[in-house]
Short mmCIF file of the C-alpha atoms (twelve columns), coordinates in Angstrom:
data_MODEL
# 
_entry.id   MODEL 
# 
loop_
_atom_site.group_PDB 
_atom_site.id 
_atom_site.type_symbol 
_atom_site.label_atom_id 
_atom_site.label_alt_id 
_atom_site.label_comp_id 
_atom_site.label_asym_id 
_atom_site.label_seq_id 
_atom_site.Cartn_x 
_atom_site.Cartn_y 
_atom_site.Cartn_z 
_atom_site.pdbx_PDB_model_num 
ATOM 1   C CA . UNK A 1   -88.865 -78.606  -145.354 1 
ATOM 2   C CA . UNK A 2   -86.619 -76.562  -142.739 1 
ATOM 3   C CA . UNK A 3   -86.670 -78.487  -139.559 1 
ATOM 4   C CA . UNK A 4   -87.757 -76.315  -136.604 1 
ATOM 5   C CA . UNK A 5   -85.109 -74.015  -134.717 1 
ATOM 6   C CA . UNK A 6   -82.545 -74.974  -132.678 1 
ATOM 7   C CA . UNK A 7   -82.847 -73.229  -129.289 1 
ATOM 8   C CA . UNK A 8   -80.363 -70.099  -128.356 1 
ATOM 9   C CA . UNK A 9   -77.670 -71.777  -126.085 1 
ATOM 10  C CA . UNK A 10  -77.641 -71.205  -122.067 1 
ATOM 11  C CA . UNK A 11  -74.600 -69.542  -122.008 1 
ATOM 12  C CA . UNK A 12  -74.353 -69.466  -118.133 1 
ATOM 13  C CA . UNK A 13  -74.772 -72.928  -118.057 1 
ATOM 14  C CA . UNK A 14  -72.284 -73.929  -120.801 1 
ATOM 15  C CA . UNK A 15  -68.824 -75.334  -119.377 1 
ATOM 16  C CA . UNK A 16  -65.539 -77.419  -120.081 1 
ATOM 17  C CA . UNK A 17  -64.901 -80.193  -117.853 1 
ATOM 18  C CA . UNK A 18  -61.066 -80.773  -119.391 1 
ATOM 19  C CA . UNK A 19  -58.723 -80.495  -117.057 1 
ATOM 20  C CA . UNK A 20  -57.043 -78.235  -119.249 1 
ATOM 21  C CA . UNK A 21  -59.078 -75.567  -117.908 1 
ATOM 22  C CA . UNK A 22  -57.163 -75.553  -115.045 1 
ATOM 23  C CA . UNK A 23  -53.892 -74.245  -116.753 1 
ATOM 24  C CA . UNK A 24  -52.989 -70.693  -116.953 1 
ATOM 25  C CA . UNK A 25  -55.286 -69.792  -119.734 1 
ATOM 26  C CA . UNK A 26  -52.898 -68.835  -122.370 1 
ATOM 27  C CA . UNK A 27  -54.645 -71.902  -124.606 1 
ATOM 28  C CA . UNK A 28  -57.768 -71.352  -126.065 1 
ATOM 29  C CA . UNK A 29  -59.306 -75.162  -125.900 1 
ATOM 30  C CA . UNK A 30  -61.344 -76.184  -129.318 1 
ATOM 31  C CA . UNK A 31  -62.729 -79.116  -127.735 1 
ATOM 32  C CA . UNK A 32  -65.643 -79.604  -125.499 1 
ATOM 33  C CA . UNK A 33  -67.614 -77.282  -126.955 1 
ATOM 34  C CA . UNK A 34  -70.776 -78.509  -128.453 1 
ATOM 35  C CA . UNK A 35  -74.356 -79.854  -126.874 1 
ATOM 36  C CA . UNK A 36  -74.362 -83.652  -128.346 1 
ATOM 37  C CA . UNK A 37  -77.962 -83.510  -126.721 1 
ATOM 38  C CA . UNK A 38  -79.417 -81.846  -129.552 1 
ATOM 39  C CA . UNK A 39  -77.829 -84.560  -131.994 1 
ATOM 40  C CA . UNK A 40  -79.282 -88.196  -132.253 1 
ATOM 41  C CA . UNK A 41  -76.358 -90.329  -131.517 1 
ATOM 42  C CA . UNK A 42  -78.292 -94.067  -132.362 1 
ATOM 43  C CA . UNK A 43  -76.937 -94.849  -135.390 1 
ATOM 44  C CA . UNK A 44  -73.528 -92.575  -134.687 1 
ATOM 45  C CA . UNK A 45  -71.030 -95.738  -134.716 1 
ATOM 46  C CA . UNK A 46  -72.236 -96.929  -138.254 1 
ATOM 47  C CA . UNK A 47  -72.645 -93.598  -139.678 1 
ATOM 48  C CA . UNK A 48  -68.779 -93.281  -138.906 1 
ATOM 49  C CA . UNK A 49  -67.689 -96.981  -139.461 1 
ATOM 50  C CA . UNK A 50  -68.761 -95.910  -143.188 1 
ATOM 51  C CA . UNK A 51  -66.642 -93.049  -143.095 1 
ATOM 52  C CA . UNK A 52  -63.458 -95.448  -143.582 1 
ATOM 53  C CA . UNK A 53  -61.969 -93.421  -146.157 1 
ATOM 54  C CA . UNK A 54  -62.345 -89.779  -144.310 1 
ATOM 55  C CA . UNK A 55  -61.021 -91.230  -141.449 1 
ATOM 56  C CA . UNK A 56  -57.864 -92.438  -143.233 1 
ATOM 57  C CA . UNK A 57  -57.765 -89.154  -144.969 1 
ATOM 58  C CA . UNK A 58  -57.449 -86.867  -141.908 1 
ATOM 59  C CA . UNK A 59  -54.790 -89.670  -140.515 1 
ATOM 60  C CA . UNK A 60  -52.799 -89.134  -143.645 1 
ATOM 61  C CA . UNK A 61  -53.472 -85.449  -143.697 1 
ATOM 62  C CA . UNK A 62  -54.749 -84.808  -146.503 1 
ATOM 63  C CA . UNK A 63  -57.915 -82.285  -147.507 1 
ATOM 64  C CA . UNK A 64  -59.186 -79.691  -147.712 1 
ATOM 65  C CA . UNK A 65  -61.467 -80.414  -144.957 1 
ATOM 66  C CA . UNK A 66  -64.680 -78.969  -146.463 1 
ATOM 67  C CA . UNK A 67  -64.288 -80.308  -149.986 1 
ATOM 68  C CA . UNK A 68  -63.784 -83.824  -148.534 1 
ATOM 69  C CA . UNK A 69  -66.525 -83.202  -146.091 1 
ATOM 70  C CA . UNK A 70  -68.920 -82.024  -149.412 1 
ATOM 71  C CA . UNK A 71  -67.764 -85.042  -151.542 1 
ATOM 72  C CA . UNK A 72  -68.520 -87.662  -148.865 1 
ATOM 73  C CA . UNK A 73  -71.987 -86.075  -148.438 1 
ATOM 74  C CA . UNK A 74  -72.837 -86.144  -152.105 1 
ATOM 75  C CA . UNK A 75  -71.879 -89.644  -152.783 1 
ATOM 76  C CA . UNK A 76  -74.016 -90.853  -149.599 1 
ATOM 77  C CA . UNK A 77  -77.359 -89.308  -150.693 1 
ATOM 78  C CA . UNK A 78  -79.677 -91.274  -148.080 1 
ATOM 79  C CA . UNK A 79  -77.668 -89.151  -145.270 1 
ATOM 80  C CA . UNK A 80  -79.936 -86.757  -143.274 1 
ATOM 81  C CA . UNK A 81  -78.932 -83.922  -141.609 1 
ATOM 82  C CA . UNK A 82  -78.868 -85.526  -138.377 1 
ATOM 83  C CA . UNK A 83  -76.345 -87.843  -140.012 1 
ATOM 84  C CA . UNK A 84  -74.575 -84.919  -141.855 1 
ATOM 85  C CA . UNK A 85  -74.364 -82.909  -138.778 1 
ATOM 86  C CA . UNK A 86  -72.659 -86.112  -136.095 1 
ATOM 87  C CA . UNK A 87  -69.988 -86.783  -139.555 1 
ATOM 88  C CA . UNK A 88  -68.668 -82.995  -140.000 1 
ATOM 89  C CA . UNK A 89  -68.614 -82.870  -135.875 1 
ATOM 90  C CA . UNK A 90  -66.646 -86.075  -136.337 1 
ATOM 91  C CA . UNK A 91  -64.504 -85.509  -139.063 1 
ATOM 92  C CA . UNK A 92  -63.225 -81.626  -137.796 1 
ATOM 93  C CA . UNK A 93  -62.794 -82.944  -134.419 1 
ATOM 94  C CA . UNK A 94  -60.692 -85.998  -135.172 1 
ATOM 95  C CA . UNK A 95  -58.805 -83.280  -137.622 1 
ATOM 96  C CA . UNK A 96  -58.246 -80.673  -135.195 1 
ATOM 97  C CA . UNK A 97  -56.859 -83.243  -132.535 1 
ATOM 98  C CA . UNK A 98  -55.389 -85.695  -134.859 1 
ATOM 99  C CA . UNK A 99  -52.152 -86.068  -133.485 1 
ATOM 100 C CA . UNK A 100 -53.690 -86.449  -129.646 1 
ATOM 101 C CA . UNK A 101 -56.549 -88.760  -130.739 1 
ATOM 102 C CA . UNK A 102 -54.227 -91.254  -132.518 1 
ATOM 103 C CA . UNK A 103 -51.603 -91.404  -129.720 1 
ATOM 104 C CA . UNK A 104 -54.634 -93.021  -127.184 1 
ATOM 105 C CA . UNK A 105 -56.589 -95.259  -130.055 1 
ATOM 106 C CA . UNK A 106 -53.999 -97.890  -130.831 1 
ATOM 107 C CA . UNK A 107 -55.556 -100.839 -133.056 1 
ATOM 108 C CA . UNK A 108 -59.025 -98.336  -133.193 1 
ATOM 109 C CA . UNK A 109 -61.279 -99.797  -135.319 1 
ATOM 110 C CA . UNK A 110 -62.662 -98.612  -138.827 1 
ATOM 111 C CA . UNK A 111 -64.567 -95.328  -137.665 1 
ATOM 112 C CA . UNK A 112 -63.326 -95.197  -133.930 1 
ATOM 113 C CA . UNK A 113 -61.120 -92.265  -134.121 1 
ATOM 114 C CA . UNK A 114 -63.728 -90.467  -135.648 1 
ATOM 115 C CA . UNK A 115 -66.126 -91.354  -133.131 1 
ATOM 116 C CA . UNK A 116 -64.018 -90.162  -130.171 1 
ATOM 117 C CA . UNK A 117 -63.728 -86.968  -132.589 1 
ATOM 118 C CA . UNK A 118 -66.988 -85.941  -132.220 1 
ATOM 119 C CA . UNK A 119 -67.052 -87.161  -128.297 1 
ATOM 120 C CA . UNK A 120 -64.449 -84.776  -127.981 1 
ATOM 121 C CA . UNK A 121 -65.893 -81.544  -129.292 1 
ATOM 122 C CA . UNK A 122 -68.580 -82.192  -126.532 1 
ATOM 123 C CA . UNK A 123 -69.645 -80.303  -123.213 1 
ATOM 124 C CA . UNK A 124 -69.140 -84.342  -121.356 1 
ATOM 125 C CA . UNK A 125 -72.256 -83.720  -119.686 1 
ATOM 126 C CA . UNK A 126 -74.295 -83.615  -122.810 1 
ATOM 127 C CA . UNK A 127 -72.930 -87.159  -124.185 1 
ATOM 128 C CA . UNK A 128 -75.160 -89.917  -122.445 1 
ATOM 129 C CA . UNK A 129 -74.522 -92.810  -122.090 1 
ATOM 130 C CA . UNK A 130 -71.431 -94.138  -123.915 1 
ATOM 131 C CA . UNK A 131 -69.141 -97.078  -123.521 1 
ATOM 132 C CA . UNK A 132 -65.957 -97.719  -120.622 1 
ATOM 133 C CA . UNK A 133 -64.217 -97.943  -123.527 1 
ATOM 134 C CA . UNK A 134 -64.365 -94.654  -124.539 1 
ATOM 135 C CA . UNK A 135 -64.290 -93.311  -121.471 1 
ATOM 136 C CA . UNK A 136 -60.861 -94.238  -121.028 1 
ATOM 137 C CA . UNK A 137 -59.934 -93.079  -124.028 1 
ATOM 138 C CA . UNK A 138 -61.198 -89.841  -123.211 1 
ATOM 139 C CA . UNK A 139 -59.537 -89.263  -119.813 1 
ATOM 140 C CA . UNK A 140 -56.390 -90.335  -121.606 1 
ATOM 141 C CA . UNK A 141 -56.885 -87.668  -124.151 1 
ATOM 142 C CA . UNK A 142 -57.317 -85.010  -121.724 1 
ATOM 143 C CA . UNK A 143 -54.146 -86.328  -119.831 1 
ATOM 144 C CA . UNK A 144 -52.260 -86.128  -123.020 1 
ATOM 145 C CA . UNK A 145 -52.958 -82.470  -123.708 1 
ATOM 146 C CA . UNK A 146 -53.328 -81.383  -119.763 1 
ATOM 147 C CA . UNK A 147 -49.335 -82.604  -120.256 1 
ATOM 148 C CA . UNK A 148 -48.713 -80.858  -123.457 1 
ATOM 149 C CA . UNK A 149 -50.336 -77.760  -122.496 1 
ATOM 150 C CA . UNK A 150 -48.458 -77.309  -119.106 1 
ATOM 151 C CA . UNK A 151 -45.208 -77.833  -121.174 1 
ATOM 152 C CA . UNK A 152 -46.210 -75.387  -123.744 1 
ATOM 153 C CA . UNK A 153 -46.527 -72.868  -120.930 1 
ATOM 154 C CA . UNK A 154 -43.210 -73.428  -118.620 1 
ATOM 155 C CA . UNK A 155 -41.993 -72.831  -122.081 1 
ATOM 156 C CA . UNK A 156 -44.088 -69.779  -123.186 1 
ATOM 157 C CA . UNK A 157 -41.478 -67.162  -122.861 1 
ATOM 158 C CA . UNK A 158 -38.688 -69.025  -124.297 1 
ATOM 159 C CA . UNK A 159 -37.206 -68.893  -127.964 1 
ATOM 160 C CA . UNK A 160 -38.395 -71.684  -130.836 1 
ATOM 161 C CA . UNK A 161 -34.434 -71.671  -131.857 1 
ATOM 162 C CA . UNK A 162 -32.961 -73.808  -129.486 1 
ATOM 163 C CA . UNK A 163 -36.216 -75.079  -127.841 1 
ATOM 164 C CA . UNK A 164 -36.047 -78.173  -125.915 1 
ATOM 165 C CA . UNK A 165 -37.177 -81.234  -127.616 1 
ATOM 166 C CA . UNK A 166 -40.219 -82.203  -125.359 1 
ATOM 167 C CA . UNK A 167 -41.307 -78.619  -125.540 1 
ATOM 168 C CA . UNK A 168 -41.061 -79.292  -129.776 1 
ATOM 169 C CA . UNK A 169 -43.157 -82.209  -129.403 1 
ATOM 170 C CA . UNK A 170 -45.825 -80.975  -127.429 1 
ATOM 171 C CA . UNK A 171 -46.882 -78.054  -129.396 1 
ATOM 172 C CA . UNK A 172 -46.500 -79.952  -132.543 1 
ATOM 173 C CA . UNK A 173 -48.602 -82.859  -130.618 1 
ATOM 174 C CA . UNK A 174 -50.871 -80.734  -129.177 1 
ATOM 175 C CA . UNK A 175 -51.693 -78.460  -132.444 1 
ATOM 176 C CA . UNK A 176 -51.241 -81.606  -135.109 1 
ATOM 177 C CA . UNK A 177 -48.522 -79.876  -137.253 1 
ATOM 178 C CA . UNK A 178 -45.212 -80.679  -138.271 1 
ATOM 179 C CA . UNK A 179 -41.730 -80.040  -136.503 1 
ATOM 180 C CA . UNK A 180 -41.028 -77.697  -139.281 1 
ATOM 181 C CA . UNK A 181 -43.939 -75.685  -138.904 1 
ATOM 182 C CA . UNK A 182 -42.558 -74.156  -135.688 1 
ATOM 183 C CA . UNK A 183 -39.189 -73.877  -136.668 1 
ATOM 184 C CA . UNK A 184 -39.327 -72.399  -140.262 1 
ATOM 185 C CA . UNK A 185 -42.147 -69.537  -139.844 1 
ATOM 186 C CA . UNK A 186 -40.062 -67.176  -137.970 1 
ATOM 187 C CA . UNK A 187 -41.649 -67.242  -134.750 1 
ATOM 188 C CA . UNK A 188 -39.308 -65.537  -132.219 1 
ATOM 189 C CA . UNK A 189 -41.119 -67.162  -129.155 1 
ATOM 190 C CA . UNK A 190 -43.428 -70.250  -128.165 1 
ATOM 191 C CA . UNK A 191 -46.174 -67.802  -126.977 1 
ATOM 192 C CA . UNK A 192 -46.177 -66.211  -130.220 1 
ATOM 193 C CA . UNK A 193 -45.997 -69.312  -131.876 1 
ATOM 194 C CA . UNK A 194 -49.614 -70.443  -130.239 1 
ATOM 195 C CA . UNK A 195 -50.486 -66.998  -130.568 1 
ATOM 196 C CA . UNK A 196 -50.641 -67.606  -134.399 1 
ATOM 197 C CA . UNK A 197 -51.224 -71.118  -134.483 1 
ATOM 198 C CA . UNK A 198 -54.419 -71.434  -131.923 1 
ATOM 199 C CA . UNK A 199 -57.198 -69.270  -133.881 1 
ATOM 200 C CA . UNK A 200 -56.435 -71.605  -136.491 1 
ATOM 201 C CA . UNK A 201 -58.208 -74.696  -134.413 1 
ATOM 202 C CA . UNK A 202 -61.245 -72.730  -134.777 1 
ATOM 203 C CA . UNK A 203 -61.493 -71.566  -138.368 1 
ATOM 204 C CA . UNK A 204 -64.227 -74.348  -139.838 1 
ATOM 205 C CA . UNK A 205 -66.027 -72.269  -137.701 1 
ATOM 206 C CA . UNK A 206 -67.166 -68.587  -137.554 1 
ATOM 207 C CA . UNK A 207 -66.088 -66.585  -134.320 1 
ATOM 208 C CA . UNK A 208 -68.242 -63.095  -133.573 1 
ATOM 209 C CA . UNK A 209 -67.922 -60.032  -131.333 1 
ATOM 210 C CA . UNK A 210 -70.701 -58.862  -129.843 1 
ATOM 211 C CA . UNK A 211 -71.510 -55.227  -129.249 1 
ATOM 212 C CA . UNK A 212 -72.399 -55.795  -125.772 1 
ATOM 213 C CA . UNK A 213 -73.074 -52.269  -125.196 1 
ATOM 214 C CA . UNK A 214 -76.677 -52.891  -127.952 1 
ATOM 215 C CA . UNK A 215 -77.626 -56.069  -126.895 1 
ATOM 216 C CA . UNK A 216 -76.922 -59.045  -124.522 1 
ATOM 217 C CA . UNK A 217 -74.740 -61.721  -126.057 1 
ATOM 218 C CA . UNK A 218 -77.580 -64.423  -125.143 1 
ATOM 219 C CA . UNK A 219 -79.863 -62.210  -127.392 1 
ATOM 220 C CA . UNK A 220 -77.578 -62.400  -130.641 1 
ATOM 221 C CA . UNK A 221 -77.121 -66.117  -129.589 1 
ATOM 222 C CA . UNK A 222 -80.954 -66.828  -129.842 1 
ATOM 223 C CA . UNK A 223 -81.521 -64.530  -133.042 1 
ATOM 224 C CA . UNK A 224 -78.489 -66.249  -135.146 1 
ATOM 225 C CA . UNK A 225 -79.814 -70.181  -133.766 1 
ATOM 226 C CA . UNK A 226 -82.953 -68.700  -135.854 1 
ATOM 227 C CA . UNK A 227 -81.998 -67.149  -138.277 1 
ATOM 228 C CA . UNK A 228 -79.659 -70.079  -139.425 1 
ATOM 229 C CA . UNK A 229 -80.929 -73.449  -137.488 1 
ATOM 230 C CA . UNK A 230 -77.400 -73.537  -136.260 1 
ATOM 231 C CA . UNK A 231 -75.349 -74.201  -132.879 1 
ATOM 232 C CA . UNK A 232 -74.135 -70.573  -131.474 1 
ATOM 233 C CA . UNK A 233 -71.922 -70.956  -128.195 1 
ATOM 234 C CA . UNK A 234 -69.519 -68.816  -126.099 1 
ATOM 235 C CA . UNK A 235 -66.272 -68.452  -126.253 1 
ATOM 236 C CA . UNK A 236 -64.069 -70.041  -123.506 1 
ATOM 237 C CA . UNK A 237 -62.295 -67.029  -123.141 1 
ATOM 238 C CA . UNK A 238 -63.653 -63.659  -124.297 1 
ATOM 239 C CA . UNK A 239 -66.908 -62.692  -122.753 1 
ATOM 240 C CA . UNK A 240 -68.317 -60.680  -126.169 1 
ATOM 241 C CA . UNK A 241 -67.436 -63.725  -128.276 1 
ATOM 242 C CA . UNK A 242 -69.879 -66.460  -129.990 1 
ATOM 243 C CA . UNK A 243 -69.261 -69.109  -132.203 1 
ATOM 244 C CA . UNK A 244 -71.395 -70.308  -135.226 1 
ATOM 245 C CA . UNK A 245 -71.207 -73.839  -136.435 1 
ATOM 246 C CA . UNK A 246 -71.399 -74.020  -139.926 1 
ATOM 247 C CA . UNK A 247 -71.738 -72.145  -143.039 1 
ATOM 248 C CA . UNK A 248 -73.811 -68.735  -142.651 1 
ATOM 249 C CA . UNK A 249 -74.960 -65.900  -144.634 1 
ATOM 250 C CA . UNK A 250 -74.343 -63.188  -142.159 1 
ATOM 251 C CA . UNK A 251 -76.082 -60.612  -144.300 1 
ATOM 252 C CA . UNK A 252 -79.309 -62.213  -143.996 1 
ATOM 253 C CA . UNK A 253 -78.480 -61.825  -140.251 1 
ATOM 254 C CA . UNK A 254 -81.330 -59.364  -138.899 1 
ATOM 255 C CA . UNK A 255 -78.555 -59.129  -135.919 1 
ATOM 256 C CA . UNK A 256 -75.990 -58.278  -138.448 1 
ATOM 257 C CA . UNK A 257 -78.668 -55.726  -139.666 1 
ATOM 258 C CA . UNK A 258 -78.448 -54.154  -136.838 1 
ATOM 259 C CA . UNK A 259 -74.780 -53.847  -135.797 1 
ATOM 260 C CA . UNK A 260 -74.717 -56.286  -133.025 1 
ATOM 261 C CA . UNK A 261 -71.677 -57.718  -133.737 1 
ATOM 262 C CA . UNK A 262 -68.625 -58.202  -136.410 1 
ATOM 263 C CA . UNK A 263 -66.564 -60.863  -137.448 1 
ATOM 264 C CA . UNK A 264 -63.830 -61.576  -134.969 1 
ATOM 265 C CA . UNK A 265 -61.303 -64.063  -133.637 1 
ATOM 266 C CA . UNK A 266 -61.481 -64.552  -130.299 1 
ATOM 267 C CA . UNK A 267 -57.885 -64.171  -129.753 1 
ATOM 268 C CA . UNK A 268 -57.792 -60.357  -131.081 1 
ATOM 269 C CA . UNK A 269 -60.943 -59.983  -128.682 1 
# 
């Protein structure tokens, strides 16, 4: 049976509490941006303690994402989609911060980094209740990338030949790629360099334009949580933008029907 509709997102109400937010904007942040109210978080910790192997994969980077994801799921049949839903938040978070999340969880535990994964894609005020612990580990995160990111930017006009070392390591720390990647693609500048590199952090899911001349953005929002039983939120940036958690079929879209919106990075938006 299809479990009842999510409800469309507040988008007035949604919000980043990262410090990051506080830079000059140039970033797009793909964190913080899910409601972990509408997920059941109980059994969370043992759902990912299991996920062992996932875990090591994203460490040792290997994938794709989505066929990993898909074999997990099929070999751990007594999963429901409440568990299905917290290990994909889990497993693309912890992928699309690797490099962050394993700098502040030293000696984590079986499942840990994972866990913090999926704290991390969170709005913070939708988490409850969760341990110091990981609390700390959180505000370390966002100090770790609130010191990236302002590097990345005192540097955003400058050339990647001859780019200073720390400016090397935090773009490569901050977007969890190798050295190589920003000094073999041809990039003339740092800017441009994050201008091809940040959509990226948001491709496992599906980023829309809204034809906000039609219809309110809200409106698409609530039609598409229907349509699909998905999570639809804003974009950080762009103020046409949604995006769409998981796999869709836009053509069954009645929205889509109608020309509400297209398919659209944010960053061309």
């Amino acid at each position: 049976m299809r479990p009842a509709p999510m409800a469309a997102p507040s988008l007035t109400s949604m919000k980043r509490s990262d410090p990051v937010m506080n830079s000059k904007g140039h970033i797009a942040p793909w964190w913080g941006l899910h409601d972990l109210s509408r997920l059941r978080l109980t059994y969370a910790d043992r759902i990912l303690s299991g996920a062992a192997e996932l875990e090591r994969a994203v460490e040792q980077g290997r994938g794709p994402l989505d066929r990993l994801h898909d074999s997990y799921r099929r070999k751990s049949k007594k999963m429901g989609a409440n568990d299905r839903r917290v290990l994909s938040m889990a497993l693309y978070g912890f992928a699309r911060s690797r490099d962050a999340i394993l700098r502040v969880t030293p000696g984590a535990a079986p499942g840990e980094k994972l866990y913090i994964g999926l704290l991390d894609q969170s709005i913070e005020e939708t988490r409850g209740t969760i341990e110091d612990k990981y609390s700390v580990i959180l505000a370390n995160l966002s100090t770790i990338r609130t010191s990236w990111i302002k590097i990345i930017e005192d540097a955003w006009q400058g050339g990647v030949d001859g780019a200073e070392e720390e400016v090397i390591e935090a773009f490569c720390g901050l977007f969890s790629v190798p050295e190589f990647w920003l000094t073999s693609c041809g990039w003339k500048t740092v800017g441009e360099a994050v201008g091809k590199l940040n959509p990226g952090r948001f491709e496992q899911s599906l980023q829309l334009r809204v034809d906000t001349a039609k219809v309110n953005r809200e409106v698409v929002a609530a039609t598409l949580c229907n349509d699909f039983n998905v999570e639809v939120v804003p974009t950080s940036a762009s103020p046409w933008g949604l995006i769409v958690s998981g796999r869709v079929d836009l053509n069954k879209s009645i929205a889509w029907k109608r020309g509400e919106f297209e398919v659209q990075d944010e960053g061309s938006q």
